[in-house]
Structure formats: structure tokens, C-alpha cells
C-alpha positions as CSV (number, residue, x, y, z in Angstrom):
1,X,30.1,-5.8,-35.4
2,X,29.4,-4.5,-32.0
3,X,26.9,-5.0,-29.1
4,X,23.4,-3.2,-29.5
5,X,22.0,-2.2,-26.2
6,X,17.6,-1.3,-26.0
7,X,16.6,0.0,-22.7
8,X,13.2,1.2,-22.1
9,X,12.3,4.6,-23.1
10,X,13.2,6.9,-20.1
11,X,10.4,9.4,-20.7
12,X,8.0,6.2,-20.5
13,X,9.3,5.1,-16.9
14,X,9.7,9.0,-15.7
15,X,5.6,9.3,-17.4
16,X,4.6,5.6,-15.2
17,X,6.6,7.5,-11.9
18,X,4.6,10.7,-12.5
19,X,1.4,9.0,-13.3
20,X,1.8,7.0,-10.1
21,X,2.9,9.7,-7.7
22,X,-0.1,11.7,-8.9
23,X,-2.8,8.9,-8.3
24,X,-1.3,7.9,-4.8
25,X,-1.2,11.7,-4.0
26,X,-5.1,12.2,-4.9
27,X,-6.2,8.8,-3.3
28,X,-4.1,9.8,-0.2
29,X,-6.2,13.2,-0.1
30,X,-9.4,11.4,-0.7
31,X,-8.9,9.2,2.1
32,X,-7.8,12.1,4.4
33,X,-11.0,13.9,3.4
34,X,-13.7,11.4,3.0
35,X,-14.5,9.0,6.2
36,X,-17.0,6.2,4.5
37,X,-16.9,2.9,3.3
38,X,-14.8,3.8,0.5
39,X,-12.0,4.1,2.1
40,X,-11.1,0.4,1.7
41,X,-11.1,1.1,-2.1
42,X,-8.7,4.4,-1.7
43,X,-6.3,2.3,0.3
44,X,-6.6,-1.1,-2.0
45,X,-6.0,2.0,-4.7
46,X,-3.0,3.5,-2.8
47,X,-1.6,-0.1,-2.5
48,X,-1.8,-1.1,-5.9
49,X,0.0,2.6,-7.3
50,X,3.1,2.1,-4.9
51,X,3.7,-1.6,-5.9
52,X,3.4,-0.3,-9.6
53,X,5.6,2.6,-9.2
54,X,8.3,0.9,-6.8
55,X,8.2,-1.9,-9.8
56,X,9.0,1.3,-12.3
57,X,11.5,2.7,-10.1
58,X,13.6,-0.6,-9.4
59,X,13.4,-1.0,-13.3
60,X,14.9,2.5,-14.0
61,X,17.1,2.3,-11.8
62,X,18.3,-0.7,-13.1
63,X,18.6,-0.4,-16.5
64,X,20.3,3.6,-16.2
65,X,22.0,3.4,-12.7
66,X,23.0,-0.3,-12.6
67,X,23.8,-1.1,-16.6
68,X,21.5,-4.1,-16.9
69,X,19.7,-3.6,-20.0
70,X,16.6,-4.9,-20.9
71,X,17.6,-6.1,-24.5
72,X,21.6,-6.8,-26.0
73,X,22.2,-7.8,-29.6
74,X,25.4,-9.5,-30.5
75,X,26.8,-10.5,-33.5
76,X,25.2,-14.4,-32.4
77,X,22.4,-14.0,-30.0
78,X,19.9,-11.7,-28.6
79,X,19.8,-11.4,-24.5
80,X,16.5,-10.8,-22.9
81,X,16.7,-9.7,-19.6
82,X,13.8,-9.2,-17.8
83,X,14.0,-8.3,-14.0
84,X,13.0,-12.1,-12.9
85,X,14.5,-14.3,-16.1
86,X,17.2,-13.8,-18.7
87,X,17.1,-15.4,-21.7
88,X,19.2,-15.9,-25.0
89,X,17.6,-16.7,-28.3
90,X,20.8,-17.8,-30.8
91,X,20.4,-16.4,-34.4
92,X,21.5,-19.7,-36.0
93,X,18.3,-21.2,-34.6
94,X,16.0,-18.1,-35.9
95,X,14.2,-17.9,-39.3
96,X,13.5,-14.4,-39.0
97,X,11.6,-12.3,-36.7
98,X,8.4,-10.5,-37.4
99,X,6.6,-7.6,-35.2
100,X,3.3,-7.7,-33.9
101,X,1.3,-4.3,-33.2
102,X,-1.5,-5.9,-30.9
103,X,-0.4,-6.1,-28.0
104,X,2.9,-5.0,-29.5
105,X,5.6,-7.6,-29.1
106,X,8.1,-9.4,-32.1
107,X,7.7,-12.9,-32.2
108,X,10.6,-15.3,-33.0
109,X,10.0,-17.7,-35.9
110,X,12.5,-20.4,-35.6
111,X,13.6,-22.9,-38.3
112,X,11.4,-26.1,-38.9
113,X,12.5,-29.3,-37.7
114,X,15.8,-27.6,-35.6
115,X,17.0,-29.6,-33.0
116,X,18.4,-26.7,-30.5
117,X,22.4,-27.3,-30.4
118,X,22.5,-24.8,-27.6
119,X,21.7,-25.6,-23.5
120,X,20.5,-22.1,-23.1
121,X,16.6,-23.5,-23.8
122,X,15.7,-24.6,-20.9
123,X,12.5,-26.2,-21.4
124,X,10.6,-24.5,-23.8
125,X,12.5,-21.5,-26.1
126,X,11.3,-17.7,-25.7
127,X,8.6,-17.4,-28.5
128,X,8.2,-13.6,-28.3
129,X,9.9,-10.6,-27.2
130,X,7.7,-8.6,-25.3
131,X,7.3,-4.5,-25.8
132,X,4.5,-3.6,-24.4
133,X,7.1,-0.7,-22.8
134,X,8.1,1.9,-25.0
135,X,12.0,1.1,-25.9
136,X,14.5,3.2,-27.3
137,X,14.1,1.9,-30.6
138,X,11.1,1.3,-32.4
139,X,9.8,-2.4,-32.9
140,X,10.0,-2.2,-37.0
141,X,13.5,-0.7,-36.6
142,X,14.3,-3.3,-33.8
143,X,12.6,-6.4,-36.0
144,X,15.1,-5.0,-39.0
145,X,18.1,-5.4,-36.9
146,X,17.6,-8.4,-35.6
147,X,16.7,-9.6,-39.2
148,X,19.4,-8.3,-40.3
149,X,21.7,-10.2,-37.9
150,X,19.9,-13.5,-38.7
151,X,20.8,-13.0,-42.6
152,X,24.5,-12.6,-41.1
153,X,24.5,-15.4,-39.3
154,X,22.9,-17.1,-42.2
155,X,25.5,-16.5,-44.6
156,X,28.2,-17.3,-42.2
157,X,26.7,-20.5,-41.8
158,X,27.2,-21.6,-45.5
């Protein structure tokens, strides 16, 4: 079977840019035209909306410019790579996944008593994967996959 690549939505991170340039454009005006002691607050405001929108931008740009997707599905694993750790959850040690809507996320339910056969754990396993971003996919479609691939593997196994 092949390899199942999730981004993030792009009309999410293009929304998060928008959003951003809009709020760092107003608090830039405000701090042009009003001289008082709010003007900390307009720069702490300022501050704050770069960081979030250069941390947007570096993420769009590396998941449609630079091919480093957030999420790929193989036939044996799932690789979660978020900008500062990538991690790889094998579907032999899985019980199934199930989705959460609050905060919205699909946590991993691995099989009791499983001694991990695999050195990618290093320390503790990855217990959720987190969507609070929009992805490409939706999270019951994306839990039904990865299901779906853990039945495989399943059956493989026996």
C-alpha cells in the first residue's frame, strides 16, 4: 500500500498569516498614533504577532516548499513530525486509535502489557497526536485510516 502524507490545511496557515499581518498592522498604527502608557502593551502585542506569524510562516513553508510533512502513514508506522521532535508510533504496538473533539487530538491506545520491541521510544511513547491545526484530512477520517492500518498489521501478525 502506499505512503499517506497530512499536512496542515493551507487555508488555515494562509487565515493564521492574514490574521497576524492584520493585528501587527493595527497595533503598529496604534502605537504610531497614541503616545501614553500603552504603548508598552501595543509593542508586547506587536512582539507576540510576529513570533506567532514567523512560527506559521516557517511551518508553511516547510511542509509546501521544503516536503517535510507534518504526518506520513506507511504500511508499519505513523511519522509525527513536528518542527522540534519526530516521532514514530509502530502499528504492531497499537490497539487502535480513537479521536478526541476537546481539544481535538487522536490518542493512541497501545496494547496491554507490550514490551516495545522497537528503539524508536525513547523514554516515554507519543500518547496522542495532536490536531489542534486544521489538517488536510479530517480527524474521524484520519482515526479510520490509521485503524484501518492497525487491523492490517494485525492480521499480518497472525
Amino acid at each position: 500500500m502506499e505512503e499517506v502524507i497530512v499536512n496542515h490545511s493551507l487555508k488555515w496557515q494562509i487565515f493564521h498569516l492574514v490574521m497576524c499581518g492584520y493585528v501587527i498592522a493595527v497595533g503598529t498604527y496604534l502605537l504610531r498614533v497614541e503616545k501614553d502608557k500603552s504603548s508598552f502593551y501595543y509593542c508586547f502585542l506587536i512582539a507576540l504577532f510576529c513570533l506567532w506569524g514567523l512560527y506559521e510562516l516557517y511551518q508553511l513553508l516547510r511542509e509546501r516548499v521544503w516536503n517535510k510533512p507534518y504526518l506520513i502513514i506507511t504500511d508499519k508506522s505513523i511519522v509525527v513530525d513536528k518542527i522540534f521532535k519526530r516521532r514514530e508510533v509502530f502499528f504492531s504496538d497499537v490497539e487502535y486509535f480513537s479521536p478526541r473533539i476537546r481539544p481535538p487530538k487522536i490518542e493512541i491506545h497501545y496494547r496491554e502489557g507490550k514490551t516495545f520491541q522497537r528503539t524508536a521510544y525513547s523514554g516515554k511513547p507519543l500518547q496522542e497526536i495532536s490536531t489542534d491545526n486544521p489538517l488536510t484530512i479530517k480527524n474521524q477520517a484520519l482515526c479510520n485510516l490509521l485503524n484501518e492500518r492497525v487491523q492490517r498489521q494485525q492480521r499480518q501478525n497472525f
